[in-house]
C-alpha positions as CSV (number, residue, x, y, z in Angstrom):
1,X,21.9,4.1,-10.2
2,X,19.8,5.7,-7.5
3,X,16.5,6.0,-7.8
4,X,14.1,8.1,-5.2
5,X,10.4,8.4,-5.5
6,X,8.6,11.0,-3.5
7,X,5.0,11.8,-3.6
8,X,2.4,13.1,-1.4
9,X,0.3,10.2,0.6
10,X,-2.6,8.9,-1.3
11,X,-0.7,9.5,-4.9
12,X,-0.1,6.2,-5.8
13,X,3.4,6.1,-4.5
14,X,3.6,2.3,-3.6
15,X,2.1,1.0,-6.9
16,X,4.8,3.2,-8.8
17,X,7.2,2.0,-6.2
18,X,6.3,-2.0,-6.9
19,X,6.4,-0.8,-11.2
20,X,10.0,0.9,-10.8
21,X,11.5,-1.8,-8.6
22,X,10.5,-4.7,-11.3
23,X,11.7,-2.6,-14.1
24,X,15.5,-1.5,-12.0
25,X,15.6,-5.0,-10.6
26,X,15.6,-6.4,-14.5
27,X,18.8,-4.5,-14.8
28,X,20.9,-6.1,-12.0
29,X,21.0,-6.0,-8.1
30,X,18.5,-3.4,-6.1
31,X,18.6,-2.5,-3.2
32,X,14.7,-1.1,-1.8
33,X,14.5,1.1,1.0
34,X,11.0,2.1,2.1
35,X,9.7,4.9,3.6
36,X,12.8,6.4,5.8
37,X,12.2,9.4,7.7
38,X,15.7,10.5,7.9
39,X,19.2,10.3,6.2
40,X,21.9,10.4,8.8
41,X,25.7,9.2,8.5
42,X,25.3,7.3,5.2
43,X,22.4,5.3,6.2
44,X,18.7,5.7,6.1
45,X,16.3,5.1,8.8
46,X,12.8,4.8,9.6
47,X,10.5,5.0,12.9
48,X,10.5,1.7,13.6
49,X,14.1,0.8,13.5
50,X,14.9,-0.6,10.1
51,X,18.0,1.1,8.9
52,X,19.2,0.6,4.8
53,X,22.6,1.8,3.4
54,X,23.0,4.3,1.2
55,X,24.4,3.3,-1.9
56,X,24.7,2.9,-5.6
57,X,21.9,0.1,-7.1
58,X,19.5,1.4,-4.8
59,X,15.0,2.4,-5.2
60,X,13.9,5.1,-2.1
61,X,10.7,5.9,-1.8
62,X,9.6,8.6,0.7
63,X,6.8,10.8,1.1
64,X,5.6,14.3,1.8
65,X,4.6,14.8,4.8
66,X,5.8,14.9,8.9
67,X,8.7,13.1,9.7
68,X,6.6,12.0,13.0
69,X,4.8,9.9,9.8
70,X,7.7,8.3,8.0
71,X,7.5,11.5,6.1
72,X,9.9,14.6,4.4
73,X,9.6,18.1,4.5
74,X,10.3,19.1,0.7
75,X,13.5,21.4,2.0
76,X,14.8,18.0,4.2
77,X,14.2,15.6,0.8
78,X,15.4,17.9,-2.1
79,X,18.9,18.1,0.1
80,X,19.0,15.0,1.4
81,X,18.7,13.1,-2.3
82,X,20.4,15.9,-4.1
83,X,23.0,13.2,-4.9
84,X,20.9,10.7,-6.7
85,X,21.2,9.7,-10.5
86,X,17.4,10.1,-10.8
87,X,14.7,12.0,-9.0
88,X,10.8,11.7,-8.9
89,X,7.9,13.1,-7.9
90,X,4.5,11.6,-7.9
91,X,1.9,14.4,-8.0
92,X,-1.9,13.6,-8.1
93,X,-5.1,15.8,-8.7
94,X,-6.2,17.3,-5.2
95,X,-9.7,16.5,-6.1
96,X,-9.2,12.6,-5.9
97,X,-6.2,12.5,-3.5
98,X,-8.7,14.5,-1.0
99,X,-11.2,11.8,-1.4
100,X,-8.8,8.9,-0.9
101,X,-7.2,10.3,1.7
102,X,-10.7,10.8,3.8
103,X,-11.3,6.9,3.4
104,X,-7.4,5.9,4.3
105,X,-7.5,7.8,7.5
106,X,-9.4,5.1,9.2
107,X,-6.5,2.5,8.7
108,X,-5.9,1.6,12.1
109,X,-2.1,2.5,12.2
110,X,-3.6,6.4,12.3
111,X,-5.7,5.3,15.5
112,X,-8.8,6.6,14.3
113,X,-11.5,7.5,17.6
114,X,-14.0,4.4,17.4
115,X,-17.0,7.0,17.8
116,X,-16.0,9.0,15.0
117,X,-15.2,5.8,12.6
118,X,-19.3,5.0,13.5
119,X,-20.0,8.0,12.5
120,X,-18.1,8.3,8.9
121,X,-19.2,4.8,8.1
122,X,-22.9,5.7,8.7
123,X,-22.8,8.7,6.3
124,X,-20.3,7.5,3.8
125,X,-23.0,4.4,3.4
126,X,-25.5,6.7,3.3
127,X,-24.2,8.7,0.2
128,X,-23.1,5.4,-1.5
129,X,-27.4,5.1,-1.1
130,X,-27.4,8.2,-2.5
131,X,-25.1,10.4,-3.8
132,X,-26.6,13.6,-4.3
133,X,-28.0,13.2,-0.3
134,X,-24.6,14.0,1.1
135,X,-21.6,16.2,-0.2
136,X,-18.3,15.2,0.1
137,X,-16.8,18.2,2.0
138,X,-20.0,17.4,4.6
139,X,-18.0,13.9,5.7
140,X,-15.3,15.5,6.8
141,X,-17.1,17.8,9.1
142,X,-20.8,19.6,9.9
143,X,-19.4,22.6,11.2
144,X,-19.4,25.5,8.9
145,X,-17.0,27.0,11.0
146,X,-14.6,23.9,11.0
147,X,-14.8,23.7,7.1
148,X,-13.9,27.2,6.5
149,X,-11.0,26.7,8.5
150,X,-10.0,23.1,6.5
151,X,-10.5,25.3,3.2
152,X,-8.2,27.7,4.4
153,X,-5.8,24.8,5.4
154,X,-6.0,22.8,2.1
155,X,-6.0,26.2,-0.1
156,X,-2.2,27.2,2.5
157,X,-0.8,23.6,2.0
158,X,-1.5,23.1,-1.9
159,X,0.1,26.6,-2.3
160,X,3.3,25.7,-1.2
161,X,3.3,22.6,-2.6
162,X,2.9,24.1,-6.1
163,X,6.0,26.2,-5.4
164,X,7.6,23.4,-4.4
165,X,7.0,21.3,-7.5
166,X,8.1,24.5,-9.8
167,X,11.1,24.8,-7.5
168,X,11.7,20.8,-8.1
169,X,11.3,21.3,-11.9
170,X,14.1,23.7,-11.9
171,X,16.2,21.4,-10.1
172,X,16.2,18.9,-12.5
173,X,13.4,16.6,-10.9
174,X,10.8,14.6,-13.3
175,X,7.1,15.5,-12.0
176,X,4.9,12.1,-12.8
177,X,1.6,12.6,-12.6
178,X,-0.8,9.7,-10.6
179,X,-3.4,10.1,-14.1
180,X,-0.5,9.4,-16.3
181,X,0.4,6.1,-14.1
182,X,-2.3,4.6,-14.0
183,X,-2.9,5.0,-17.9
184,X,0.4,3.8,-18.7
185,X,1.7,7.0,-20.5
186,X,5.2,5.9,-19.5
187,X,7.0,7.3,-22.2
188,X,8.4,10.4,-20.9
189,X,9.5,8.5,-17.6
190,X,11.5,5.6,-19.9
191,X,13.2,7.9,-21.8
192,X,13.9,10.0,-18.1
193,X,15.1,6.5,-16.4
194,X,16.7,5.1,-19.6
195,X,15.0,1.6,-18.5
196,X,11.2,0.2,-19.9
197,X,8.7,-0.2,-17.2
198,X,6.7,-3.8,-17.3
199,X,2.9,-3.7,-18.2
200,X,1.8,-6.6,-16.1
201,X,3.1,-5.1,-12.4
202,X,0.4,-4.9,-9.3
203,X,0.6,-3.9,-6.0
204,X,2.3,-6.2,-4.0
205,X,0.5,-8.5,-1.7
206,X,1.7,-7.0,1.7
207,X,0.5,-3.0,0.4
208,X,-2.6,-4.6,-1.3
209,X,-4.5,-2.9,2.0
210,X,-3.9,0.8,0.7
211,X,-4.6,0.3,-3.0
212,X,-8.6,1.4,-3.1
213,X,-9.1,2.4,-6.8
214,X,-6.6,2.3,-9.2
215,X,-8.1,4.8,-11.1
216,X,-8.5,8.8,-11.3
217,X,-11.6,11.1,-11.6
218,X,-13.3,9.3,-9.3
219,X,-14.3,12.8,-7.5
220,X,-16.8,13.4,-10.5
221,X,-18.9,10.5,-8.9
222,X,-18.3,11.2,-5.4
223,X,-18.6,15.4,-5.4
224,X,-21.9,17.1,-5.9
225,X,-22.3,20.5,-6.8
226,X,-22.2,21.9,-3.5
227,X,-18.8,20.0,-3.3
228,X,-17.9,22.1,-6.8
229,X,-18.8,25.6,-5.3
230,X,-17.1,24.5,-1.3
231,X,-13.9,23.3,-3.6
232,X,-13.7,25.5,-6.7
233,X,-11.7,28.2,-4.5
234,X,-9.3,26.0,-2.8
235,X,-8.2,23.5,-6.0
236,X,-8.6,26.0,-8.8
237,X,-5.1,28.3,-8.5
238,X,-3.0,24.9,-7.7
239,X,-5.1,23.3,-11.0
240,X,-3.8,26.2,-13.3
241,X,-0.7,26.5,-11.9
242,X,0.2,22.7,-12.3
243,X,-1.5,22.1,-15.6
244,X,-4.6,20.6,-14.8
245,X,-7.3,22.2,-16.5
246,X,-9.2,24.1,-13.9
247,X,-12.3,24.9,-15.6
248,X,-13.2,20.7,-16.2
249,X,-15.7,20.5,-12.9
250,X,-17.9,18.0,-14.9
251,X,-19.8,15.8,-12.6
252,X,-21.7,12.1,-13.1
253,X,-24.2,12.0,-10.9
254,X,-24.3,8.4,-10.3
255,X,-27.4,6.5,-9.1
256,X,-25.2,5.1,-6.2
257,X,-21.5,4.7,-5.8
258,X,-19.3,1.1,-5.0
259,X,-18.9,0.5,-1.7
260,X,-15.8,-1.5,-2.1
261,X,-14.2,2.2,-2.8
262,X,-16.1,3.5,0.4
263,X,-18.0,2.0,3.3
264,X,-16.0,-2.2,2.5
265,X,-12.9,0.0,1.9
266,X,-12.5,1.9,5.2
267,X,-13.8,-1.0,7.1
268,X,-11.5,-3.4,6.2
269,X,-8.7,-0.3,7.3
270,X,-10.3,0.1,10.6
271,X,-11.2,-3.6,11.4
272,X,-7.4,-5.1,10.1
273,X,-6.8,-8.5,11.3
274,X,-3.5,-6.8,13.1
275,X,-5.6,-4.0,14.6
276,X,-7.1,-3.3,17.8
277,X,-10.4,-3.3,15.7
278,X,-10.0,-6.5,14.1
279,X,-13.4,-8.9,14.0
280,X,-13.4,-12.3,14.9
281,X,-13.1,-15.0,12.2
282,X,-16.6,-16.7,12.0
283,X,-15.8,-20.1,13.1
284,X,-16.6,-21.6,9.0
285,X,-14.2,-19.9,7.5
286,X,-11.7,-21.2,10.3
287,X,-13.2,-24.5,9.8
288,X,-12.3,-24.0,6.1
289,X,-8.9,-23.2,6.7
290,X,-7.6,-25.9,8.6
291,X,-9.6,-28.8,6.1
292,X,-7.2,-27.0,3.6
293,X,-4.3,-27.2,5.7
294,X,-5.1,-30.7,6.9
295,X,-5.9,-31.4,2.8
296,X,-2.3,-30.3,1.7
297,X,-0.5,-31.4,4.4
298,X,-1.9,-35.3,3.6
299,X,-1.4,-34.6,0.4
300,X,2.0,-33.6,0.7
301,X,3.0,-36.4,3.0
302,X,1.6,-39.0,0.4
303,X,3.8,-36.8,-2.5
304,X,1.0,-36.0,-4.3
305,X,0.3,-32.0,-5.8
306,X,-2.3,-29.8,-4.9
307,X,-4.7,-29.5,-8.6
């Protein structure tokens, strides 16, 4: 059976990629191919050279977005995979994909300006502070100039988008939503993949870097009500249109807000070991490493286990 997940970046694609492959690879063989940019001659390829064949037994996942970023256009993907036993899309609500998206753009891979990283970090820590000091919308930009033209550019892209997903619909594609993922509604999707998903899966190891959350709403503790009226026009038609109920604005108002989802989050991005950024490793927790090393390997070599 062929499988393909596609979602927009920042919807949770790679944890519903690690839950689907556990759940196809308990019925035999699977083949994972991820994040292509291109089918071409019965094989799939991405950027940076990895090619995967085409076949039967096989779990894509792919993403909306560029193909100059490992990503599809939705005309490219819904011809390309037209073939496939079973077809997904991961949608997510804007209002949280916005706000994860803002703190994933540091990852290093993006090469994020050094100057402007200072600057995010110093505001975003700010607002953890406290909340109500800073709106969102304000990290992305000071300029009410520049902010009327990224409402207009949010308001163009989710409009086509919700065409896209109706069009989708029609073509026999199962929409999951990001909310219903994380909460383990998984009914619908079992019955759609004829398989049982596991209850126990994570993220694996090497994509543990882009998991921040795991959860949804979080824009009620991150937006304030300026954030409501600046996002109100640009969300609300997409909301309706897609089922989410657009009149639910209801914010928390938190006292402060966890900097593990914020300022710790987009620092580790920026600062990756593998990065241009990447700190230095303070000489005890080198120390540390190599007693452990130097503990198992003596251990090992007198055959004793590691309690």
């Amino acid at each position: 059976m062929r499988t393909v997940l596609f979602g927009m970046p920042r919807s949770g694609t790679t944890y519903g990629f690690s839950l689907l492959s556990e759940a196809l690879r308990a019925k035999g063989p699977l083949r994972e191919v991820f994040e292509p940019n291109r089918l071409e001659n019965g094989q799939f390829h991405r950027l940076d050279g990895m090619v995967w064949p085409d076949e039967d037994a096989s779990l894509v996942k792919i993403l909306y977005s560029s193909p100059e970023m490992h990503g599809w256009s939705g005309d490219a993907a819904a011809a390309a995979f037209a073939h496939f036993d079973r077809k997904i899309f991961l949608v997510r609500d804007p209002r949280d994909r916005w706000i994860s998206g803002f703190f994933y753009r540091w990852f290093y891979v993006h090469q994020p300006v050094p100057e402007e990283f200072a600057r995010a970090l110093e505001r975003v820590r700010a607002k953890e502070a406290d909340p109500a000091s800073v709106p969102f919308h304000r990290l992305h930009a000071d300029s009410d100039e520049a902010l009327r033209a990224h409402a207009a550019e949010q308001k163009q892209k989710l409009d086509e988008l919700s065409a896209f997903l109706d069009r989708l619909r029609a073509e026999g594609w199962f929409i999951w939503r990001y909310e219903d993922l994380v909460d383990g509604n998984w009914s619908e999707l079992e019955a759609y993949l004829g398989v049982s998903l596991p209850r126990t899966t994570e993220v694996r190891g090497n994509f543990r870097h882009v998991a921040r959350s795991q959860a949804h709403s979080d824009w009620r503790r991150w937006f304030t009500d300026e954030d409501v009226a600046f996002y109100q026009p640009v969300f609300n038609e997409y909301l309706r249109a897609q089922g989410y109920p657009a009149d639910d604005w209801q914010l928390e108002y938190p006292e402060r807000l966890p900097a593990q989802q914020g300022s710790t989050y987009m620092s580790g991005l920026f600062h990756h070991p593998r990065g241009p950024h990447a700190l230095p490793v303070p000489w005890s927790a080198r120390a540390t490493a190599r007693l452990r090393t130097w503990a198992s390997l003596s251990l090992k070599a007198l055959g004793l286990k590691k309690r």
